[in-house]
Backbone as JSON, one array per atom type, in Angstrom:
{
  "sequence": "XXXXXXXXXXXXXXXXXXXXXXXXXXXXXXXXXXXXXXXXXXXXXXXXXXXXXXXXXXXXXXXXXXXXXXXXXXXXXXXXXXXXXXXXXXXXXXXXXXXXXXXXXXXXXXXXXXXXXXXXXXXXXXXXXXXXXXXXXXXXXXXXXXXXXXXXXXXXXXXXXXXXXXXXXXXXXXXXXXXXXXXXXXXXXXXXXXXXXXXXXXXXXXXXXXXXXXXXXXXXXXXXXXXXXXXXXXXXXXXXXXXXXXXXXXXXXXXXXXXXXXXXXXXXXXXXXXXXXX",
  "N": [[37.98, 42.35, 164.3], [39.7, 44.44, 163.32], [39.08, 46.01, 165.28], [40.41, 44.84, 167.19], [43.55, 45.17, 166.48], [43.64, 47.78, 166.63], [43.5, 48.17, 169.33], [45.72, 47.04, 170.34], [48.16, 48.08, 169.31], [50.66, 47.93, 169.29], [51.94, 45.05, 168.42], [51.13, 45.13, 165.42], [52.72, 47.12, 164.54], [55.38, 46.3, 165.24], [55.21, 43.85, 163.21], [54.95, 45.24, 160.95], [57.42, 47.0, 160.82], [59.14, 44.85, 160.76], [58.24, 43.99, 158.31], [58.75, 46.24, 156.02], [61.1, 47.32, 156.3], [63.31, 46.39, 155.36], [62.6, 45.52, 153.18], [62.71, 48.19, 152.09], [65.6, 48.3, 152.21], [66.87, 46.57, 150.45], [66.09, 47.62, 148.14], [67.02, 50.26, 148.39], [69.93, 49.39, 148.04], [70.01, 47.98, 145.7], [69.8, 49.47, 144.0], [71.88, 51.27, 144.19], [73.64, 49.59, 143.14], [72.8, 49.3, 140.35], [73.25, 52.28, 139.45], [76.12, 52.83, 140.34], [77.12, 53.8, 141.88], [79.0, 54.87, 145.09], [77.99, 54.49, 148.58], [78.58, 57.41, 150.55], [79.28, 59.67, 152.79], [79.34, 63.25, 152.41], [81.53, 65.49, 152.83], [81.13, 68.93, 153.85], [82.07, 71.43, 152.92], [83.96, 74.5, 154.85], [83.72, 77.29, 154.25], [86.45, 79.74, 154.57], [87.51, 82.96, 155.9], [87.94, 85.71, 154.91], [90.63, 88.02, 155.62], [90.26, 91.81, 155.35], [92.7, 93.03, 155.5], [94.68, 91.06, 155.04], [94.32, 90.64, 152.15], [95.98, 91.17, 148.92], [96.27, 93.05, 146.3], [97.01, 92.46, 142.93], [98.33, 94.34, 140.54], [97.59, 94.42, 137.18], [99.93, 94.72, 134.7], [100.78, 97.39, 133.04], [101.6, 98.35, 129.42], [104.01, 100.36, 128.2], [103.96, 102.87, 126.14], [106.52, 102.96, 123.18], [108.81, 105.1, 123.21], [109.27, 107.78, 120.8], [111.57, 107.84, 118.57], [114.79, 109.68, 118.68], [115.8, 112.32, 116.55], [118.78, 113.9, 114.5], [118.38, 116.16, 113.62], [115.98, 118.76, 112.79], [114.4, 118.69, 110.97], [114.0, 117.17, 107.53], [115.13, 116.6, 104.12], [113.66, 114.88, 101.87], [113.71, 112.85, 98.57], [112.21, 111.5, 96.05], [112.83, 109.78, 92.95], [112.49, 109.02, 89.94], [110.27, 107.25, 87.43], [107.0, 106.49, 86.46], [106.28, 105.07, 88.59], [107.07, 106.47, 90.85], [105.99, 108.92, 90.23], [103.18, 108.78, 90.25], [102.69, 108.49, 93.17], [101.87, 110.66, 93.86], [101.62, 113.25, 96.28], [102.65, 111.65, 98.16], [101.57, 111.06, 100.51], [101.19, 108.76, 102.12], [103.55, 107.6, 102.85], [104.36, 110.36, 104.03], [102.91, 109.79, 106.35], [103.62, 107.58, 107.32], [105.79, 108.51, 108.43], [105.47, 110.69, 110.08], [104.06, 109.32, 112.0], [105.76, 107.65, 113.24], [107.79, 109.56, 113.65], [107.15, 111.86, 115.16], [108.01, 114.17, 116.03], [109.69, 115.3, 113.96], [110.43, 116.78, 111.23], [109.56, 116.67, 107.82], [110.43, 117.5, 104.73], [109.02, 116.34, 101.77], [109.92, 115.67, 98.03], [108.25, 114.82, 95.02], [110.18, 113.6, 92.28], [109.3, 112.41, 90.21], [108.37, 111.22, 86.82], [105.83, 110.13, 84.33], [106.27, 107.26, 81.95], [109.04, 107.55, 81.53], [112.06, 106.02, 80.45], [115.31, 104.46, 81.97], [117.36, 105.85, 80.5], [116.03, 108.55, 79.82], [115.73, 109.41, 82.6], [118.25, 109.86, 83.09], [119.43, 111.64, 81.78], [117.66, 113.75, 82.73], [118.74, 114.16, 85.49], [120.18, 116.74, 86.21], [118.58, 119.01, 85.72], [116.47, 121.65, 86.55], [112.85, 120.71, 87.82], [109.5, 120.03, 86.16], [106.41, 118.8, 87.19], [103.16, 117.63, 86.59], [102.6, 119.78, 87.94], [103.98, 119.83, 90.32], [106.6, 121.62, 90.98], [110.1, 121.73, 91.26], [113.3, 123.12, 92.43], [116.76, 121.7, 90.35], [118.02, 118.61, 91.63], [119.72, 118.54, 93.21], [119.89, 121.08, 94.64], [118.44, 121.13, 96.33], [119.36, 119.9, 98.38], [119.25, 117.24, 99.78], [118.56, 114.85, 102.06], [118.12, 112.33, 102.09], [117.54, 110.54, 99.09], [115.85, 108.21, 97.59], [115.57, 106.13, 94.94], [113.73, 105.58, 92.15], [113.72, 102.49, 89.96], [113.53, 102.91, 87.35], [112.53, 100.49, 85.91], [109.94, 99.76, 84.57], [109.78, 100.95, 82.25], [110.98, 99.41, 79.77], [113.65, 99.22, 76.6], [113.19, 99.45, 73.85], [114.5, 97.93, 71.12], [114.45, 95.44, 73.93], [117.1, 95.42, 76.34], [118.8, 94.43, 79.17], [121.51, 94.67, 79.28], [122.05, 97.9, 78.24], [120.06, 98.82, 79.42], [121.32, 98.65, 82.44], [123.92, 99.78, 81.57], [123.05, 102.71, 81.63], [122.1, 102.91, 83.96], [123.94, 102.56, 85.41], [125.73, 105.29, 85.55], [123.65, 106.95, 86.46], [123.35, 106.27, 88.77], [125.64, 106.57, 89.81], [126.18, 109.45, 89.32], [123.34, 110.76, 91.02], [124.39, 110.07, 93.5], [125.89, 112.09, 94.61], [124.72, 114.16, 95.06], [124.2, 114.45, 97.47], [123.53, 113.52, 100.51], [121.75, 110.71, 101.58], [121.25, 107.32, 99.58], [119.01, 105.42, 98.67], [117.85, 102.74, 96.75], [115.1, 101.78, 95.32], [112.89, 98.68, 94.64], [110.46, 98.52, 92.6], [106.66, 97.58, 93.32], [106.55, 94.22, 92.25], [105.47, 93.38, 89.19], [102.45, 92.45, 87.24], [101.45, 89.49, 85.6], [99.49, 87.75, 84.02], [97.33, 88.83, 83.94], [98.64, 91.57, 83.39], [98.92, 95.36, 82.88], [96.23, 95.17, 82.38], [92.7, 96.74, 82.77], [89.96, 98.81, 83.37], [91.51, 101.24, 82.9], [93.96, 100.8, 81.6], [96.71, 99.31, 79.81], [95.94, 97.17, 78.23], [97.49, 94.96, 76.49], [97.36, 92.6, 73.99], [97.51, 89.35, 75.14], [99.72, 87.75, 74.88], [101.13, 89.65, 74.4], [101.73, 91.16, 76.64], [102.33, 89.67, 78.47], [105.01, 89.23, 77.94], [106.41, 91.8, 78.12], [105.67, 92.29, 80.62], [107.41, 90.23, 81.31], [110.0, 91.38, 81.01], [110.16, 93.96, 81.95], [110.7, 92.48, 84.68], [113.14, 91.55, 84.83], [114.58, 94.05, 84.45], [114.26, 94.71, 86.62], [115.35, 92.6, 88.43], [118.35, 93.02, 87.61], [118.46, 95.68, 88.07], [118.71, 95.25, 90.75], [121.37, 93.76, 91.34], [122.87, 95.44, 90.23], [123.17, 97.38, 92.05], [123.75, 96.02, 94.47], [126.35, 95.67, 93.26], [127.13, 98.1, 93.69], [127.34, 98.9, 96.06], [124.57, 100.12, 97.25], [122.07, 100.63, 99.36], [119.13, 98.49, 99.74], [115.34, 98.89, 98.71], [113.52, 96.39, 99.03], [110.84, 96.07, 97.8], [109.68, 94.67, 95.64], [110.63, 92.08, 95.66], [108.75, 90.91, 98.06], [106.14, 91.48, 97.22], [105.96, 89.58, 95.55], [103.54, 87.53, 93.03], [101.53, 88.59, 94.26], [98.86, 89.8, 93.49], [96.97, 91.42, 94.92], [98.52, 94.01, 95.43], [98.76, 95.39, 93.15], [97.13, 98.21, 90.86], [93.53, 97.26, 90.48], [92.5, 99.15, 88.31], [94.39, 100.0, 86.26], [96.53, 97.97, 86.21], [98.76, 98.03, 86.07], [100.43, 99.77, 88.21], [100.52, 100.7, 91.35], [98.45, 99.32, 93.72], [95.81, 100.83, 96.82], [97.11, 99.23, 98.55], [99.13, 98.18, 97.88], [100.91, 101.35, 97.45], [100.82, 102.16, 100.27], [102.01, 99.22, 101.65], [104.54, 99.82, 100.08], [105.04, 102.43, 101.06], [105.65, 101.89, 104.07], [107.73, 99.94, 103.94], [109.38, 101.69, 103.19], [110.07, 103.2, 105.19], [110.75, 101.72, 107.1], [113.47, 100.67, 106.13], [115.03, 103.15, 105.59], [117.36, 104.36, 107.19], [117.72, 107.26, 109.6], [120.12, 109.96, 109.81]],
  "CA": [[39.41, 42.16, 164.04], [40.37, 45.83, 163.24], [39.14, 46.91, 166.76], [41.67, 44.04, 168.39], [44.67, 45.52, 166.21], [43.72, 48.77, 167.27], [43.65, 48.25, 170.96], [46.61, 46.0, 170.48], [48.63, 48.62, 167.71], [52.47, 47.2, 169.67], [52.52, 43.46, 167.61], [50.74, 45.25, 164.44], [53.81, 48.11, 164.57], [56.85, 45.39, 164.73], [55.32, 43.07, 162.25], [55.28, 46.21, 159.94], [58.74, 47.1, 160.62], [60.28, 43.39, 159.73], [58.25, 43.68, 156.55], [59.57, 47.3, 155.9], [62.58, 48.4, 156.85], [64.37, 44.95, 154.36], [62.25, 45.78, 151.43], [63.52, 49.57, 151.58], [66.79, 48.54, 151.99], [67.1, 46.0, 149.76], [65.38, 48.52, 147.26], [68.29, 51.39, 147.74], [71.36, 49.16, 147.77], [69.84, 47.57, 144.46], [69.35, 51.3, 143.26], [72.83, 52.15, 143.95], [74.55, 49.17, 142.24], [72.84, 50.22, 139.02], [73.82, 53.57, 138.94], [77.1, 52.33, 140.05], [76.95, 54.79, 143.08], [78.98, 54.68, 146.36], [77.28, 55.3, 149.56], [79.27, 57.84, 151.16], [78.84, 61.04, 152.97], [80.16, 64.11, 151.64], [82.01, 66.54, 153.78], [80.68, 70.38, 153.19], [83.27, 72.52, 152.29], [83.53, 75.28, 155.25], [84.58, 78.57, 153.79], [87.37, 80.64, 155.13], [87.03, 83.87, 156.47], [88.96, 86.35, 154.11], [90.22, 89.34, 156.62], [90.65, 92.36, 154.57], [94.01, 93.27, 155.68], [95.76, 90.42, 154.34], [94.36, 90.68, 150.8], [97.11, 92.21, 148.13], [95.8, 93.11, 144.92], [98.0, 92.64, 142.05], [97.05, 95.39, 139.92], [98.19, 93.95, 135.53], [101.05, 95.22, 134.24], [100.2, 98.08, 131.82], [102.77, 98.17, 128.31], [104.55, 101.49, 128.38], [104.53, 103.31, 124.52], [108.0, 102.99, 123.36], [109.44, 106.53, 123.19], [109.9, 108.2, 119.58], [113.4, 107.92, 117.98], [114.92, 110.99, 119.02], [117.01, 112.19, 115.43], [119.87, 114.55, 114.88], [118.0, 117.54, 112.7], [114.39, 119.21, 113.18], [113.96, 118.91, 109.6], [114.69, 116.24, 106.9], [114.33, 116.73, 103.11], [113.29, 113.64, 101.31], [113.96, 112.89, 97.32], [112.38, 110.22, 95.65], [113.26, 110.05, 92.03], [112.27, 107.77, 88.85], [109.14, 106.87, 86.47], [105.54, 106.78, 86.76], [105.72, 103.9, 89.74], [107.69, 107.44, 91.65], [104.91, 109.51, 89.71], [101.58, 107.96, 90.83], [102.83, 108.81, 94.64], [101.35, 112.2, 94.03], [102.14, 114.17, 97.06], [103.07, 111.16, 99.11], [100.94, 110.93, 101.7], [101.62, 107.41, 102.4], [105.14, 108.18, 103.44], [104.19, 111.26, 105.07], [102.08, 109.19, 107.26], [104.22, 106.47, 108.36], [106.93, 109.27, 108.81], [104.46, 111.25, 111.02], [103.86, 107.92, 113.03], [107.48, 107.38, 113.65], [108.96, 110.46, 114.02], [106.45, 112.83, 115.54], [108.94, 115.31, 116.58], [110.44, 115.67, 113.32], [109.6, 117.11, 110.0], [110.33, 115.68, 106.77], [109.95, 117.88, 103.2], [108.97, 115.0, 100.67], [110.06, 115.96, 97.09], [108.16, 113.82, 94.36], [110.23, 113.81, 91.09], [108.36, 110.92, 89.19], [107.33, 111.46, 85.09], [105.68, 108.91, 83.74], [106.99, 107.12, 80.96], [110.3, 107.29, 81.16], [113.09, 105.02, 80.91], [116.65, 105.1, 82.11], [118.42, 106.6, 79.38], [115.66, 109.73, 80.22], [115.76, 109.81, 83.74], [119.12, 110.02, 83.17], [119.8, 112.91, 80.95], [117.36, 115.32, 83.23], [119.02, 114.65, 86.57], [120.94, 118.2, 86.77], [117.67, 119.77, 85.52], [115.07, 121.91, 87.16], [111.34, 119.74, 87.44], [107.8, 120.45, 86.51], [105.47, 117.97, 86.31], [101.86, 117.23, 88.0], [101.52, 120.83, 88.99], [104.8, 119.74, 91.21], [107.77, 122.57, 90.51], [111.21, 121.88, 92.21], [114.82, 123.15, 91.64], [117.14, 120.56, 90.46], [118.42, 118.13, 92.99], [121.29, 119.65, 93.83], [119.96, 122.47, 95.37], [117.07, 121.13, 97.2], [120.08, 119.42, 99.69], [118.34, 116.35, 100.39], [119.18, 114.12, 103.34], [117.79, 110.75, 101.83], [116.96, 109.95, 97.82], [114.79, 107.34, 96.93], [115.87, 106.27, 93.55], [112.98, 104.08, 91.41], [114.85, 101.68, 89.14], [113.03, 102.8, 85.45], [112.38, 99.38, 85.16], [108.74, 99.15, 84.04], [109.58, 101.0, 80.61], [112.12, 98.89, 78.96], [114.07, 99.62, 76.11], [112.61, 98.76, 72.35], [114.28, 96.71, 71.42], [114.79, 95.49, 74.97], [118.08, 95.33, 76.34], [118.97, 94.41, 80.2], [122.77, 95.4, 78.87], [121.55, 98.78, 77.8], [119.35, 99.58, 81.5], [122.57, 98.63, 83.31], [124.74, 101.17, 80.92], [122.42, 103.56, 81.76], [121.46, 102.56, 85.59], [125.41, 102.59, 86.99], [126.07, 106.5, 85.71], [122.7, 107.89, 86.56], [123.65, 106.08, 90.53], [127.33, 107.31, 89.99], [126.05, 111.19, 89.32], [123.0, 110.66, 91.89], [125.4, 109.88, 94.38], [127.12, 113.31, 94.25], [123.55, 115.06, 95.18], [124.32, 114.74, 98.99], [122.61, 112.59, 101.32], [121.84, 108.82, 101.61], [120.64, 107.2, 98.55], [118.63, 104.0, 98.19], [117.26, 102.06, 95.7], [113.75, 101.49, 95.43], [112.86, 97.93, 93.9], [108.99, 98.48, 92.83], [105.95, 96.21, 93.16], [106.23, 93.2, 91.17], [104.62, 93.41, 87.84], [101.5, 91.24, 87.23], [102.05, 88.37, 84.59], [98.73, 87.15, 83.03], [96.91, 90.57, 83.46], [99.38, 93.13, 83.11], [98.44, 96.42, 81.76], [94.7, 94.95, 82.28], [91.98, 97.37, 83.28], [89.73, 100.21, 82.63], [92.35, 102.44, 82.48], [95.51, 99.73, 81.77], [97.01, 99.36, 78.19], [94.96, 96.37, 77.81], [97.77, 94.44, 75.21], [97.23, 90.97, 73.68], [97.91, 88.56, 76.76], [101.22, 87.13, 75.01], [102.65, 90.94, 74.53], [101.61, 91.68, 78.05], [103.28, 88.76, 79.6], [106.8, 89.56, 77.02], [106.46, 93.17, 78.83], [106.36, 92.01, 82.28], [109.21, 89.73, 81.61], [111.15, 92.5, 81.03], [110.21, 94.63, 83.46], [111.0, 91.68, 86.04], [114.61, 91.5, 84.19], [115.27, 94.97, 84.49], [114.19, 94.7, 88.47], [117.05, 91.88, 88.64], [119.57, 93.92, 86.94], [118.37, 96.97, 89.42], [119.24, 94.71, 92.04], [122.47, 93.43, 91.12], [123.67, 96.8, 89.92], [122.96, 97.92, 93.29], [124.69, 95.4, 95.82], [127.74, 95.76, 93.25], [127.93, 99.33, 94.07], [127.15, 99.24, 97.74], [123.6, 101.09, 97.54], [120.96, 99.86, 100.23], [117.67, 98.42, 98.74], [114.25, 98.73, 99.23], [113.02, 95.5, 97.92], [109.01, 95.78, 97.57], [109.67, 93.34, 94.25], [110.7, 90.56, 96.24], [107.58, 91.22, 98.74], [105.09, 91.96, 96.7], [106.0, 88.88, 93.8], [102.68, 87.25, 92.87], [100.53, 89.3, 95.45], [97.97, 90.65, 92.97], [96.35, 92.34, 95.76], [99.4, 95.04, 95.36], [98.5, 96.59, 91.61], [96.3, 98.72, 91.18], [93.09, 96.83, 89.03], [92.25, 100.21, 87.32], [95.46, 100.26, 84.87], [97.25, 96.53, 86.0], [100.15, 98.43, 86.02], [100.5, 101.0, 89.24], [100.36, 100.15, 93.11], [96.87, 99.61, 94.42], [95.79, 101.07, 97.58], [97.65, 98.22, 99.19], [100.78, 98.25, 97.28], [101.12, 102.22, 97.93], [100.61, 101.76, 101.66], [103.02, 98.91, 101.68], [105.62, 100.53, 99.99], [105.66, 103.4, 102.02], [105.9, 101.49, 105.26], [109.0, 99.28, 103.68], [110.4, 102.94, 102.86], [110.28, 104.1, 106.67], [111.53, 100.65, 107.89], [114.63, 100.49, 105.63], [115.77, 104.0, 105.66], [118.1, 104.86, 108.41], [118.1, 108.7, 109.58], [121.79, 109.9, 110.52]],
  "C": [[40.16, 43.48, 164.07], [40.14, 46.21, 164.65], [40.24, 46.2, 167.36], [42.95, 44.69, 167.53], [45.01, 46.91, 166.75], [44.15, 49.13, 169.08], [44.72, 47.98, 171.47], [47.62, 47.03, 169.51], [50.47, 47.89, 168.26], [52.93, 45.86, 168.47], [52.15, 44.05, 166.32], [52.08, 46.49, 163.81], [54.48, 47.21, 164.12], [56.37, 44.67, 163.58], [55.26, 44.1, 160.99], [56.57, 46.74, 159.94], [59.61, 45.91, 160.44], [59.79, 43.59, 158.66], [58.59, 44.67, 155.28], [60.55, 47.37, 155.77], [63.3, 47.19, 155.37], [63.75, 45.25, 153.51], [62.93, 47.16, 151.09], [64.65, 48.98, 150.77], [67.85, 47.65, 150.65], [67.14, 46.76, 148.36], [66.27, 49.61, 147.38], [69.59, 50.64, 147.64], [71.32, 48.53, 146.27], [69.74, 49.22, 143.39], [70.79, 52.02, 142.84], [73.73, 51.56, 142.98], [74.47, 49.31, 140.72], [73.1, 51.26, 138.72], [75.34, 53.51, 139.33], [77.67, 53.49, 141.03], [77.66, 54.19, 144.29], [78.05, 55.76, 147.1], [78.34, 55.84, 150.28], [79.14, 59.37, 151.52], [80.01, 61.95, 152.75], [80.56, 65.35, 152.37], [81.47, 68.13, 153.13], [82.02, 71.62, 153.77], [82.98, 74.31, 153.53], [84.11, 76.72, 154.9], [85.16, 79.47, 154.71], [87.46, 81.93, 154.9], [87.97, 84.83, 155.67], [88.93, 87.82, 155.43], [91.07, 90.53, 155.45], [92.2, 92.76, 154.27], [95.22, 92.76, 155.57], [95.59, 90.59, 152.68], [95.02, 91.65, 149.96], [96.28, 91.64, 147.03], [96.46, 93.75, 144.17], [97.69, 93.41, 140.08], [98.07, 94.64, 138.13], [98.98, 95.02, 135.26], [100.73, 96.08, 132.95], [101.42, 98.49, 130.81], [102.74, 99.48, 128.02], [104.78, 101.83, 126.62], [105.91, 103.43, 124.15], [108.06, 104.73, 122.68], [109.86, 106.72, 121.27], [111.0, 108.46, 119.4], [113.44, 109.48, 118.15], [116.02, 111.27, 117.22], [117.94, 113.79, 115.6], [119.38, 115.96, 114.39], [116.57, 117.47, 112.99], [113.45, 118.8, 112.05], [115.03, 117.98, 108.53], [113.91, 116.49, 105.15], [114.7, 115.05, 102.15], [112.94, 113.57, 99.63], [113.15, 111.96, 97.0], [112.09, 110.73, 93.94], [112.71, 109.11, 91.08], [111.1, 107.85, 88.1], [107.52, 107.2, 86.79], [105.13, 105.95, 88.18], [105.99, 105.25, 90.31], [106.18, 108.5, 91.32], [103.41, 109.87, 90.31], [102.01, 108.18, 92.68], [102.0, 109.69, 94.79], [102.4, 112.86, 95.08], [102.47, 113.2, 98.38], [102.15, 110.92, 100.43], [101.53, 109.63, 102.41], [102.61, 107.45, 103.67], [105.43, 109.46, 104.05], [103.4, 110.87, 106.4], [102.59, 108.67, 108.5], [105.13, 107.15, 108.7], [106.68, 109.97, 110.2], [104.2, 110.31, 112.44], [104.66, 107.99, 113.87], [108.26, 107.86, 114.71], [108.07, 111.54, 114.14], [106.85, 114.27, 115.8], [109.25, 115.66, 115.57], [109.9, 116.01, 111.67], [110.48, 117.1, 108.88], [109.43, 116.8, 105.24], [110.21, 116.61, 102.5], [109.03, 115.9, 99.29], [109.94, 114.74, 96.25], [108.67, 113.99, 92.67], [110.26, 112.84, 89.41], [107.79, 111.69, 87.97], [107.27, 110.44, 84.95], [106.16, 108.63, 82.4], [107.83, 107.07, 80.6], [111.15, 106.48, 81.4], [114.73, 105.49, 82.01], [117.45, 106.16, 81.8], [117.15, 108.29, 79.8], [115.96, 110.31, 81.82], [117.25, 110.54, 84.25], [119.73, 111.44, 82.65], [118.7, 114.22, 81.54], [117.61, 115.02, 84.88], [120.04, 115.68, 86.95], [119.45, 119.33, 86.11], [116.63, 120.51, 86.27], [113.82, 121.2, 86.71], [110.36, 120.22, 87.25], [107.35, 119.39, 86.65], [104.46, 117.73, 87.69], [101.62, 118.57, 88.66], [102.78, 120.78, 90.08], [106.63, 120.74, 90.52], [109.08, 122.51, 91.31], [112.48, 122.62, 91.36], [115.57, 121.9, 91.39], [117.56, 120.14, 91.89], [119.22, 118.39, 93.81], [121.29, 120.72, 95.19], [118.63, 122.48, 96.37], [118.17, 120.93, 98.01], [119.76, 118.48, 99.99], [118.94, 115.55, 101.51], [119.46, 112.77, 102.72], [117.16, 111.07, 100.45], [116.76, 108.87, 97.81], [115.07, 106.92, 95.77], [115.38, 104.9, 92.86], [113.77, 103.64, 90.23], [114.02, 101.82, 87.53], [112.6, 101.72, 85.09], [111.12, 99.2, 84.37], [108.86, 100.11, 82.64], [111.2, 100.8, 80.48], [112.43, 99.66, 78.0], [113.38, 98.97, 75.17], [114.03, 99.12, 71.23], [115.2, 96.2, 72.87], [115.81, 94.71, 75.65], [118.54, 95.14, 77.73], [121.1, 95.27, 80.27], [122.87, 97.26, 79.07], [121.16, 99.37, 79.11], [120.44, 99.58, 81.56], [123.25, 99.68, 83.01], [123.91, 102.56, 81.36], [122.48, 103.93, 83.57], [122.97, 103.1, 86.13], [125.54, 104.1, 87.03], [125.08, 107.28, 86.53], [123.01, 107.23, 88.56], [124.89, 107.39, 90.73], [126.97, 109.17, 90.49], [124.33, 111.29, 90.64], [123.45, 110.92, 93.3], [125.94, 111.06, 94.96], [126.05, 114.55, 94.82], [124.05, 115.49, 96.6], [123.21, 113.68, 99.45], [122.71, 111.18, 101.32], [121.22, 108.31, 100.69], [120.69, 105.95, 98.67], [117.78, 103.43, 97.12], [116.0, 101.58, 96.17], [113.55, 100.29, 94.59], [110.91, 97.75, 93.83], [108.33, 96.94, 92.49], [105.88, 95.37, 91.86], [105.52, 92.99, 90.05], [103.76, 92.29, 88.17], [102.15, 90.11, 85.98], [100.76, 87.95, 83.79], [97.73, 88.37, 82.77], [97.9, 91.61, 83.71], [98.61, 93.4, 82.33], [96.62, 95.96, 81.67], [93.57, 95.3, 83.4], [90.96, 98.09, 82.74], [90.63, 101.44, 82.21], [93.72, 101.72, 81.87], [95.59, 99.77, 79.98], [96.6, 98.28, 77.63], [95.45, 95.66, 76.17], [97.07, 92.97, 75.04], [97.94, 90.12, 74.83], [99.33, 88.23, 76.8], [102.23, 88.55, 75.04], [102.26, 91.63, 75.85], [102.43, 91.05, 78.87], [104.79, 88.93, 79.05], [106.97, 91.04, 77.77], [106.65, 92.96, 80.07], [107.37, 91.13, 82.78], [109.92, 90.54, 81.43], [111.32, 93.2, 82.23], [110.67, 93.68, 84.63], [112.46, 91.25, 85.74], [115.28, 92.83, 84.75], [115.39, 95.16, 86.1], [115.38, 93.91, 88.86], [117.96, 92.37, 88.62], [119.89, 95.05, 87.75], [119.13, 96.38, 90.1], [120.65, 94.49, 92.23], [123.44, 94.56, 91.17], [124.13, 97.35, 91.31], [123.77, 97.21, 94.62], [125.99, 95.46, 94.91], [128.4, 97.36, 93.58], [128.14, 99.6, 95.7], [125.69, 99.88, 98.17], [122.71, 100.06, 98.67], [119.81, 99.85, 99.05], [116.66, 98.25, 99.57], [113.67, 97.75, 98.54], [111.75, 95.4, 97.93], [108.84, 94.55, 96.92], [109.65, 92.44, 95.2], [109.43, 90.16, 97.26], [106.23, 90.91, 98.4], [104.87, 90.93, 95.48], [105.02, 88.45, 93.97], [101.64, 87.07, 94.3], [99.8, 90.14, 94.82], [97.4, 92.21, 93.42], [97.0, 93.88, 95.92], [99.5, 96.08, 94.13], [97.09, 96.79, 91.69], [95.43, 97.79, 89.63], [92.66, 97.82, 88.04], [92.78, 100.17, 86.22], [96.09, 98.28, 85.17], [98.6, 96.71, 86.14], [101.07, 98.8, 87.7], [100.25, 100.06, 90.26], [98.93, 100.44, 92.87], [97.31, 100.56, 95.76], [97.18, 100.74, 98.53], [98.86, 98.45, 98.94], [101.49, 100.15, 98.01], [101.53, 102.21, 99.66], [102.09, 100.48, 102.09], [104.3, 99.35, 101.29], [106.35, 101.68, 101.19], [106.05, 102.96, 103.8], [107.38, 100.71, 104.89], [109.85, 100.3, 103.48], [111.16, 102.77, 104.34], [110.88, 102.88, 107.46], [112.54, 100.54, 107.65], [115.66, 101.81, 105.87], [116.08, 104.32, 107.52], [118.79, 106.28, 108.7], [119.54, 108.9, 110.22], [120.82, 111.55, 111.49]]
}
């Protein structure tokens, strides 16, 4: 039998291709409707010939440093005046920094005449005085010339017994005779007192919680009163207070009292943004 199919392989061929070819095909069009597949051929993508001499290359737009404020003097002397918030500056750096930033071209004497501890009614009765304090020796204000004063609002030592009446009486003359120094004079409104830790630290005055929080209501009275005083005279303000209101992160936690890092640093950048050199 196998030798006659062999000799014969023509009828043993076709009857293998009818019983072929229909099982395939049956077997991929059933293949495709489950996968849910058309049959269709897929054109091949012939890539186009790039000739160098058309290609433009559009080089990114690089952001040009804006040019340093050009100002009117080589040299600018700089006041800032008031309490221990003015005090605790030291030698300014801060504000020699962001000045430096700014105004590269131009050079700025900073005069810091901050004592701690004092109120109004003091700050008031030694502004025609020559300064020591901190190791820091100036002539009075007068005679430095200044361009721009700084003037911190006494607020964080109230009056005993404490009087927002009293600041004010104090606050309008010590602007009035300020005023008279020379230069541009703004009001400094410092960082926001704390409220449930004031005064609470290793180094902080660490009162009873209810005469800590009766202390920083004051102090946040006398900051109001600053304020007020100040748009009825015409002075510009630096408002940190309003900035800085329940932003912990801005006193320092050592004392509870003082700028942190943060607070310092902010301040002095709200200085250099507000003041406007002539």
């Amino acid at each position: 039998m196998l030798n006659k199919i062999i000799s014969h392989p023509l009828p043993f061929l076709v009857l293998t291709l009818l019983i072929v070819v229909p099982f395939l095909t049956l077997n991929i069009v059933d293949t495709k409707k489950i996968l849910g597949v058309k049959v269709q051929a897929s054109p091949v993508a012939t890539p186009t010939p790039t000739v160098a001499a058309f290609v433009t290359l559009s080089p990114k737009p690089t952001a040009s440093p804006s040019p340093a404020p050009n100002l009117s003097k080589s040299t600018y002397n700089i006041v800032l005046y008031g309490d221990s918030m003015i005090d605790t500056m030291g030698d300014m750096k801060y504000i020699s920094d962001a000045l430096t930033k700014k105004y590269p071209k131009t050079k700025f004497d900073l005069y810091n005449y901050g004592i701690g501890g004092q109120n109004v009614k003091q700050g008031f009765e030694r502004l025609n005085l020559n300064f020591s304090n901190q190791g820091r020796v100036y002539e009075a204000i007068g005679n430095i010339k200044p361009d721009v004063i700084i003037l911190g609002t006494f607020a964080y030592n109230p009056f005993d017994p404490h009087s927002t009446d009293n600041y004010k009486n104090y606050l309008t003359p010590l602007i009035t005779q300020i005023k008279t120094k020379g230069g541009q004079l703004y009001l400094l409104l410092e960082v926001a007192p704390l409220k449930e830790n004031f005064g609470v630290g290793p180094h902080g005055i660490n009162w009873p919680a209810d005469l800590a929080q009766k202390q920083s209501q004051h102090i946040e009275e006398q900051l109001l009163a600053a304020k007020s005083v100040a748009q009825n005279m015409g002075i510009p303000i630096i408002d940190v207070y309003t900035k800085t209101k329940g932003i912990p992160s801005y006193t320092n936690t050592d004392d509870g009292i003082h700028p942190s890092y943060d607070g310092q640093v902010f301040t002095a950048n709200l200085i250099i943004q507000t003041v406007q050199f002539k």
